[in-house]
Structure formats: structure tokens, C-alpha cells
N, C-alpha and C positions, 0 to 999 in steps of 0.2 A: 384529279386535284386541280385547284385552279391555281393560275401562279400571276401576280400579281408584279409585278415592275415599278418598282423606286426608280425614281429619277434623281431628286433633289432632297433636302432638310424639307421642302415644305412639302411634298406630296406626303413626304414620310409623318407630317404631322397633320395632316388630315386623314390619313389612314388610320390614325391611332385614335384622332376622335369619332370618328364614324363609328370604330369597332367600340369605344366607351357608349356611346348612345346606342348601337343595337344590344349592349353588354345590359344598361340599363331598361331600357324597354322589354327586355324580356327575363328580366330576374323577376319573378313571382314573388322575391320577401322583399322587391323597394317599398319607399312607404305607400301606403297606397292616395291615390289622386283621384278624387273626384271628377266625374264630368258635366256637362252640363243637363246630358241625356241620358238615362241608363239606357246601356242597350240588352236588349233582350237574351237569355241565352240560346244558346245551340243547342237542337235535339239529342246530340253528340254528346256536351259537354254538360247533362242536365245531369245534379246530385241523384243521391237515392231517397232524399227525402219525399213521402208522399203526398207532392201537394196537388196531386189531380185527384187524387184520392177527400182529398181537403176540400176541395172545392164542385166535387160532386153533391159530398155531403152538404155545402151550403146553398147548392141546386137544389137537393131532397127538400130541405124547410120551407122554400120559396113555392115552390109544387104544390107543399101542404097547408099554404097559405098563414105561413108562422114569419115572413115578412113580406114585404112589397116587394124589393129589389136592394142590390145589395152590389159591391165593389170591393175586388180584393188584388190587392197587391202585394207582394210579398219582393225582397231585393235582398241579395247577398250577395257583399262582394262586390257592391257597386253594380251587380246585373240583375236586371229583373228575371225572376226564378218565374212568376207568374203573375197573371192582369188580365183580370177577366171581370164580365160583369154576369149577373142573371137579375128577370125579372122588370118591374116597371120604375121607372118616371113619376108620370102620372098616369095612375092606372084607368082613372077614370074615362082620362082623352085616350086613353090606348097607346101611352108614350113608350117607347122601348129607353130604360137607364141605359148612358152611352159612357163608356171609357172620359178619365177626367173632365167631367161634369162637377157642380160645385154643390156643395152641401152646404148647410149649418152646424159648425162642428161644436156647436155651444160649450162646453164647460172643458175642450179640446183649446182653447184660447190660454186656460192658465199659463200653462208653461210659456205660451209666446208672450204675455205679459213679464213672466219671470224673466223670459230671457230679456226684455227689454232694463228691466230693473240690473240685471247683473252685467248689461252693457255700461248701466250710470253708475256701476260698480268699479270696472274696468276702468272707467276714468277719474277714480278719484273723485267722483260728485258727492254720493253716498259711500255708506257702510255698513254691513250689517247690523254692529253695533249699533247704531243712530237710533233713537226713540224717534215717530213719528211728529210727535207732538212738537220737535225742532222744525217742523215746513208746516204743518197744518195746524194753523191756534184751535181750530176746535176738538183739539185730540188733549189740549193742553187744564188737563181738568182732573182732579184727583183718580177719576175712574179710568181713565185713557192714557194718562200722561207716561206709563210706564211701557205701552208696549213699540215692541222693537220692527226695526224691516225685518233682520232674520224670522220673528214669531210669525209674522206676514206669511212669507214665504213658505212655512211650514206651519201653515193653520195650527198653530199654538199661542197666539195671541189674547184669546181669550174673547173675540167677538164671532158671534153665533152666525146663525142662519146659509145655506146655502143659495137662496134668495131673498132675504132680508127680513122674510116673513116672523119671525120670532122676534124681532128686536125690536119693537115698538114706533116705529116710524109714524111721523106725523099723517103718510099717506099711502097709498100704493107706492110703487118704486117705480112704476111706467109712469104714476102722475106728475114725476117732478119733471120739470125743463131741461136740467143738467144734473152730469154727474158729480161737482161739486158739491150740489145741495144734498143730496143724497148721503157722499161723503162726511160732510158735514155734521151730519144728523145721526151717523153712525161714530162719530168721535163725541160730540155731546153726549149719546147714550152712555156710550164705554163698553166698558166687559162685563158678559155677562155670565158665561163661562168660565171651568179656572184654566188661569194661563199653566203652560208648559203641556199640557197635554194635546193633544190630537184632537178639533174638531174643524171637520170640513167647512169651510167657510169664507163662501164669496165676499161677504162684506171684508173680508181681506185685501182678498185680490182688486176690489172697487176701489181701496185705497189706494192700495200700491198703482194703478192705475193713474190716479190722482195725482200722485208724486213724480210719475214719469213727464207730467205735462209743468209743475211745477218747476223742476231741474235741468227740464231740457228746455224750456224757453218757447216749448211747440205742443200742439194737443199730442195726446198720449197715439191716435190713431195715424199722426202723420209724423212721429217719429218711429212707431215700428214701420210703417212704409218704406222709409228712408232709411233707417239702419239694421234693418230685418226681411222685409219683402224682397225692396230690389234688388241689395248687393245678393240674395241669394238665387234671383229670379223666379221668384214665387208669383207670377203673371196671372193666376187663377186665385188669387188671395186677396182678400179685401176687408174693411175695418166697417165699412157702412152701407146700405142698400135703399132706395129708392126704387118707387115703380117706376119702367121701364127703362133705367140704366139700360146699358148695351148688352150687358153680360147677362142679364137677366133670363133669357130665354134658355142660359145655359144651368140652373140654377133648379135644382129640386125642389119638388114640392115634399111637406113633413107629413107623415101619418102620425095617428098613435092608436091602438088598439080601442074595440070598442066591447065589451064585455055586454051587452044588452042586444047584439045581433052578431056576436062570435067573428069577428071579421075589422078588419081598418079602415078607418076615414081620415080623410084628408082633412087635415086643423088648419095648416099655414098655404098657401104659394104664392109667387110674385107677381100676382095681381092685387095682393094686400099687401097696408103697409106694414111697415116691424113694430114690432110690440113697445119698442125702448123709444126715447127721440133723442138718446143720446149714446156712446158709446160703451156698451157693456163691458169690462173688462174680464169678467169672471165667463163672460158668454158670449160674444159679440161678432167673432172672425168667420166669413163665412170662404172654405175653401176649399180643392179639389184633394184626392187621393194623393199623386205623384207632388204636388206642392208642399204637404205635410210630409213623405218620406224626403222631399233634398231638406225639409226644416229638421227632420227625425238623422238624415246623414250628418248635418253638419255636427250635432250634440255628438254624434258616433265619433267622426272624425274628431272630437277633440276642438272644439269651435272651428271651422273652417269646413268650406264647400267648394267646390271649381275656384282654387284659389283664392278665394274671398276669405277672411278673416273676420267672424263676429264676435268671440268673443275670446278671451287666451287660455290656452291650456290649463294655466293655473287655476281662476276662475271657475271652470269646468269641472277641475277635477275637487276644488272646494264646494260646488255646488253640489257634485256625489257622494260624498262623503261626508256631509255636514244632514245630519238625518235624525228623526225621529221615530220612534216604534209605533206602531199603529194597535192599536184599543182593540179593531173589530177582526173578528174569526175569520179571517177571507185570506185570499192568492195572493196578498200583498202584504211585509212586514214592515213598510218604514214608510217616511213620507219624508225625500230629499227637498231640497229647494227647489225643485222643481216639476218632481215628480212623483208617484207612488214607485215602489219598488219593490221586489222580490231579492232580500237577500236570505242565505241559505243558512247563514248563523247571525249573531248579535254580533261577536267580536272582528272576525273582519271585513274588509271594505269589498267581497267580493258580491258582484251583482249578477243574479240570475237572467232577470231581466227588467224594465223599467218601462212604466206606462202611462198612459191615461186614457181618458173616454169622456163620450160629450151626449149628453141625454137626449140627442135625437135619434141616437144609434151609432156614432160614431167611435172606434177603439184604433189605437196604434201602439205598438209594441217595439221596442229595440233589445235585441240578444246581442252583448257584446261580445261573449266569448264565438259567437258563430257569426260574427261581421254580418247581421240581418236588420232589415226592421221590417218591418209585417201590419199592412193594416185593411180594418173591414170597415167599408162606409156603408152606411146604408139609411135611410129615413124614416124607418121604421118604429118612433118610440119608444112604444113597450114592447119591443123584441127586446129580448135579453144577449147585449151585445159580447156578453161574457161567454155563450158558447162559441164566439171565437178563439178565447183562449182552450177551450176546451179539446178545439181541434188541433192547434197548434201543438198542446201538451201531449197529446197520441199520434205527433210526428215527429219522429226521432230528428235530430237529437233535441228541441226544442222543450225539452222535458222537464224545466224548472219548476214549471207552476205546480208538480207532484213535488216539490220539496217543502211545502211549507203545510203540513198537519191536515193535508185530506185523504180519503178513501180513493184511492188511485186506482184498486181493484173496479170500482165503478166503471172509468174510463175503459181499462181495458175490455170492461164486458158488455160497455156499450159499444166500442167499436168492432167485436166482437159479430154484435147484432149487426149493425150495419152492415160489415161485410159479409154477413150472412144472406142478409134480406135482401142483398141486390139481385142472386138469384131467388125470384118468388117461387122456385122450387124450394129451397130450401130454408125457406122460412117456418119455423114449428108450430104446430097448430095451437089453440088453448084446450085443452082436455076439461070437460064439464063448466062451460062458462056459467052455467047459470050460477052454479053455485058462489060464485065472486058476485053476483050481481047482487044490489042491495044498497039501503042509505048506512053512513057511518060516521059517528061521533068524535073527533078530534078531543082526545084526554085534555091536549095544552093547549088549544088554540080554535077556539070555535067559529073563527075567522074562515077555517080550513073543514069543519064538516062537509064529508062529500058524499055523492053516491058511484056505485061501480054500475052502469052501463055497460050494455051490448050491445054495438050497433058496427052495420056493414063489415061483419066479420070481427071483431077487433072491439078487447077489453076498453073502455076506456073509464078515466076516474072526471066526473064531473064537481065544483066546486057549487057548492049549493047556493051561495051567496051571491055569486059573480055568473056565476052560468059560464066560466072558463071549463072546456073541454080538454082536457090531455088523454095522451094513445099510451096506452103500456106493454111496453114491447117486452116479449117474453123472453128470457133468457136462458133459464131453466126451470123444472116446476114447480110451480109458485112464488118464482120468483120476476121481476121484472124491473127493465129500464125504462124514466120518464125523462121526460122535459119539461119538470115541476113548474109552475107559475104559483106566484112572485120567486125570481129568485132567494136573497141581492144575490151571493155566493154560489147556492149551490143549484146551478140550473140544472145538470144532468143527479138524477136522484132516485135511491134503488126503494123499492116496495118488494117487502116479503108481507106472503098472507101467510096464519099458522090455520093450517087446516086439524082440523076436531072432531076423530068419529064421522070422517067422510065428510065435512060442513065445514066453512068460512064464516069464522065468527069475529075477525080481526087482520089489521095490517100494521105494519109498520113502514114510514117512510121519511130514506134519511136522504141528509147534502152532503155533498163532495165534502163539507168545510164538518161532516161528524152531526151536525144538528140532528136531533132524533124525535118525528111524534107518533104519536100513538094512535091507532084508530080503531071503535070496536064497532062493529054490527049493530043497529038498534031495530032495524025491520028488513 
């Protein structure tokens, strides 16, 4: 025992705060405090969740050339669970992808435009309630005049397009100067759509954009700077790019799929300039992995990050809770003010989990109930960045995205396969391939006619239009797991053949999200 010696009233009162401050440092329920670094966990102190397990599988895809390269972080608890990279850069130079490197997180900008809007919210500038048409005269028109910030913020406004392409604009959207004129042109149009319902809709967020530079007295790009990037230390986050900025060299190049020789080509890198000459708001942030988790901590934390304060609790929890139901059959039921979401019923405010994603490849995730947020960057276009949710949902407890009206049986038997196939002993053979082999007519969608190939061991179903190849992993017989192309929803999808008097004269195959088509044998 150790014994300690009072002397006087004051040792006696620094003795007592010393014991309150290690009393506080080491209570596990104080509130929790962000830092400014996560640090990494201990091999000791690592959960049972399987995220090597996780990130093997998203080695496996990268192997099978189903993306270029890819970045996964995962943080609970304020510590990074795992951070790892596989795969290229630029594959062509033979770049190796490097840990907080910086993407294009295109349509991954929403929410940081929301948060900026519910900052001029905080201060009494705006209001949800406010009709547009009070700051922009060209909203102020019988077709426009009615819609609101809130409908903004939850694509219920009633104007279309997720790139403008449908509303009639005088020109392309890269050809205009600024995003005024743009704006502009989309408040002249008006609605085109009916309001209150759910449609995805950048020309939204273009406004809202708009309105941040209108209120704030500063462009829309240098006031998330200022009230969003720095107080958070988001150092790898940026609103605009130029060839050869500094950062540039830190900065990925984009693929997207090429269906005409099976394989990816490189569309963008920063030796070209940007598409836009002004700042996209629905698409425009270009930024690293660990930059979007402190932007994805602070939403966690209740506005606030390493002491920093962006936006107030109140706000926060208004923005969650202020929701709309979503239209289409997928992993996400509602669309808050600033996010899509997963909740588990209609009637209360509990949230499974809360997202978005950005059409270069980019997804990020926050689980409130399990203090995480989880995100996969990668450059890949048409990879289908939703088989990250897919892994996440077959790692305990992270299990939400089975709560909203899919075959969940799938998942399990896909991973199932996977941890079969790792040993290639015990991978099951196909018993009689020929007889799957054959072209087949899609009942619903002739989009989808394919044929069944045999090649290097292994069934696979070719799309006859696209010449996209997928592998069908076998499960049990005649049954199997794919990794259907085009998703949206349901990327992991099971195919039964009904075999006939010894013959394959038909398949069926479904998505995670229930879709069902049909296939028969034609030769």
C-alpha cells in the first residue's frame, strides 16, 4: 500500500484534483472527446468484429480485376478498427494507391453543402421554412416560387435531374461560366417533377450552393473552407483544382469500366483540367478517406470534433429526424436533411445507419448505435460501391442494412462461399457444366439476355449486349452466388437453374432488394 503524507489544506487539495482527473480519464462512460488523430487500435484490444475477414474480401475483387484500387477505413470509438489500401493509383504508370491519398468524392459533397446551409441555419440567416424565391429572383416565378430550403435539402422540391440533364437548359452545364447562371436557369425552368416526393436532385443542391454565397457574403467554396474544412482540420479537403496545384500529385486518377474489352480505363487524372469552371456543389469536393471520417465524427459526435463546434446539437438532431420516405426498393428508407438513411420502422427516429456515396466509387457510412463510421474510397466508377455495404452487413453487429426488405439468406450464403473458396480445396466442383452452358432469353428485360459460358473451370453468365462477364459461384446444386452487373441495389444475386429430365432449360435471378427475372434457354 502506498501512503501518502498531507501536510497542509493545499496539498490536501491537489490531491483530491489529481484523483478527480485520473477518476475522469479513466471512466469509459465520460462523454466521449474527439481527437485530432485516431489512433489506431491494439492487437489486444481489437473487437470480434471480422474486419480482416472484410478486407480480404475486398482484396479478392481487386485480384479479379472488378476494381482498380480501393481504401478502407473503418473507426469505432474514436480508434481506428482498420486502414488499409489494395491495388493501383494509376495503374497504367504502375502507381501503388497510398493511405490518405485524395479522391473525387463527387456526389459525397451533398451533405458537406447541407452542413454548410444548416451552419446559416444556426445563425438565424435562414430557415427551413424560407421559399427560395426570397434570395434568388429567378426562382420567383409561378413554377419555382413555391419551393422551400427544407424540399432542397430533401430532394422534394420538385426539380429534376441529378445532373441537369433533363431540365432543359439552354446549354450543357460545363458550358456556362458560373454557377449563378446555371442556378438561374434552373429557377426560370421551375418544377418539373411533383413536389413532396423524393427525387434525387442535384439541381437542388446547385441552389442551395447558391444561397450559401448569397448569405454568407463569400463564395459558397470559401465559406465551407472557413467554417467546415479548417475548424475541423480537414488539410486533404478542397473545393477547386488546377493542374499542378501542389496537392496534385497526391490525387487519383478516375476509371470507369469499359464493357468493349472487359477491363478499366482511365477517363480523368490531374493532368487534365476539371470538367466544371466553377464550383459544383452537388459534386465538386475533392477529398481523402480520414478527412471525410473527422467530417462523418463530428455528424456522430452531435456537431462537434476535437473541441471544435460546427454545428449545435439541436440542429443535428433536427436535421435526423426531419425525413422523408424513399420511393425506391433499396437498403435505404428515408432521405434526412442530409443524408439517406436506414431506419428500421416509419414511426420512430431510431437510425440503423446513415450514408451516402459519390459516383466515382466513393461510400461512407455511420452506425450510431455501435459509435463507427466505415468508409470504402476507391476510383473505380462502375464498380458497384454498394458491395461495401454488403460486407459490412455480414459483419456482426453492423447488421442493419438486413432490416429493410432484402433476402438476407443471400448474404449469408455468399459469405458462406467465400469462406469456403479460400481454401481451393474446398471449393465444390460444377457437376455436368455443359449442360448450363447455352444463350438465354430474359422474359422481363432484354437488356439482360445472356449466355452461360464455360471457361477456365468456372460457370460464368455473359450479358450478350455488353459482353460484361460475371463468375457464378456455386453454392449448392444448381444453385449459385453472383455479383450481378448493373446493380443499383441488388449487387450480390442468387441464380437457381430448374433442371428438366437431366437438361437446363431455364434460370432464375434475383437481388438482395426481391427483384425477380426470368431466363429461358433459346439454344
Amino acid at each position: 500500500m502506498i501512503m501518502i503524507k498531507i501536510k497542509n489544506i493545499d496539498d490536501l487539495k491537489y490531491f483530491i484534483l489529481v484523483l478527480c482527473l485520473l477518476f475522469i480519464g479513466c471512466n469509459k462512460n465520460s462523454e466521449k472527446s474527439n481527437t485530432e488523430k485516431f489512433p489506431f487500435v491494439h492487437e489486444d484490444q481489437k473487437t470480434e468484429n471480422d474486419f480482416d475477414f472484410l478486407f480480404e474480401s475486398i482484396t479478392d475483387l481487386q485480384k479479379q480485376n472488378l476494381l482498380v484500387g480501393a481504401e478502407v477505413l473503418i473507426i469505432r470509438n474514436d480508434t481506428i478498427q482498420l486502414h488499409d489500401v489494395v491495388g493501383w493509383s494509376d495503374k497504367e504508370k504502375g502507381i501503388k494507391l497510398k493511405k490518405n491519398s485524395i479522391y473525387r468524392i463527387r456526389s459525397m459533397t451533398k451533405p458537406i453543402v447541407a452542413t454548410a446551409i444548416l451552419v446559416l441555419i444556426d445563425e438565424g440567416k435562414l430557415s427551413l421554412e424560407d421559399r427560395v424565391s426570397k434570395y434568388i429572383p429567378a426562382f420567383d416565378n409561378p413554377n419555382a416560387n413555391e419551393i422551400t430550403v427544407q424540399q432542397l435539402l430533401t430532394h422534394t422540391g420538385g426539380l429534376a435531374s441529378h445532373d441537369y440533364e433533363e431540365i432543359g437548359l439552354s446549354k450543357q452545364p460545363y458550358e456556362f461560366d458560373s454557377l449563378s447562371e446555371v442556378v438561374n436557369e434552373i429557377g426560370q425552368i421551375g418544377v418539373i417533377r411533383e413536389t413532396g416526393k423524393f427525387y434525387y436532385s442535384g439541381s437542388g443542391i446547385a441552389t442551395l450552393t447558391e444561397l450559401i454565397a448569397l448569405l454568407s457574403g463569400i463564395s459558397a467554396e470559401d465559406f465551407i473552407q472557413q467554417r467546415i474544412f479548417d475548424p475541423l482540420g480537414m488539410t486533404n479537403s478542397y473545393t477547386s483544382f488546377t493542374i499542378g496545384v501542389d496537392w496534385s500529385s497526391n490525387l487519383n486518377p478516375t476509371y470507369k469500366w469499359n464493357d468493349s474489352i472487359n477491363d478499366f480505363t482511365q477517363y480523368w487524372n490531374p493532368t487534365l483540367d476539371p470538367e466544371y469552371k466553377y464550383f459544383r456543389g452537388h459534386g465538386g469536393v475533392y477529398s481523402s478517406a480520414m478527412d471525410y471520417a473527422i467530417f462523418l465524427s463530428m455528424w456522430l459526435n452531435k456537431g462537434t470534433f476535437n473541441n471544435n463546434r460546427i454545428l449545435s446539437e439541436k440542429i443535428i438532431n433536427q436535421a435526423q429526424t426531419t425525413t422523408v420516405p424513399l420511393a425506391e426498393k433499396g437498403p435505404y428508407s428515408h432521405q434526412s436533411l442530409a443524408w439517406k438513411m436506414l431506419k428500421p420502422d416509419s414511426i420512430s427516429n431510431k437510425i440503423g445507419y446513415y450514408m451516402h456515396g459519390g459516383s466515382d466509387g466513393t461510400i461512407a457510412m455511420v452506425y450510431p448505435e455501435q459509435n463507427t463510421v466505415a468508409l470504402y474510397f476507391n476510383q473505380s466508377r462502375n464498380h458497384p460501391r454498394f458491395i461495401f455495404e454488403n460486407l459490412m452487413a455480414i459483419t456482426e453487429p453492423y447488421d442493419a442494412y438486413r432490416k429493410w426488405n432484402h433476402n438476407n439468406e443471400f448474404l449469408d450464403q455468399w459469405k458462406e462461399i467465400l469462406v469456403r473458396n479460400k481454401d481451393a480445396g474446398n471449393k465444390l466442383p460444377v457437376e455436368q457444366p455443359e449442360l448450363y452452358v447455352g444463350t438465354y432469353k430474359c422474359k422481363t428485360n432484354g437488356a439482360f439476355d445472356s449466355e452461360i459460358i464455360f471457361k477456365d473451370n468456372q460457370l460464368i453468365i455473359k450479358n450478350l449486349k455488353s459482353g460484361y462477364e460475371c463468375k457464378l459461384y456455386l453454392y449448392q446444386e444448381n444453385e449459385f452466388i453472383c455479383r450481378f452487373r448493373p446493380p443499383p441495389y441488388g449487387f450480390i444475386s442468387k441464380v437457381k437453374f430448374e433442371n428438366t429430365e437431366n437438361d437446363i432449360k431455364s434460370f432464375s435471378l434475383e437481388w438482395l432488394n426481391k427483384t425477380k427475372f426470368e431466363f429461358e434457354k433459346i439454344k
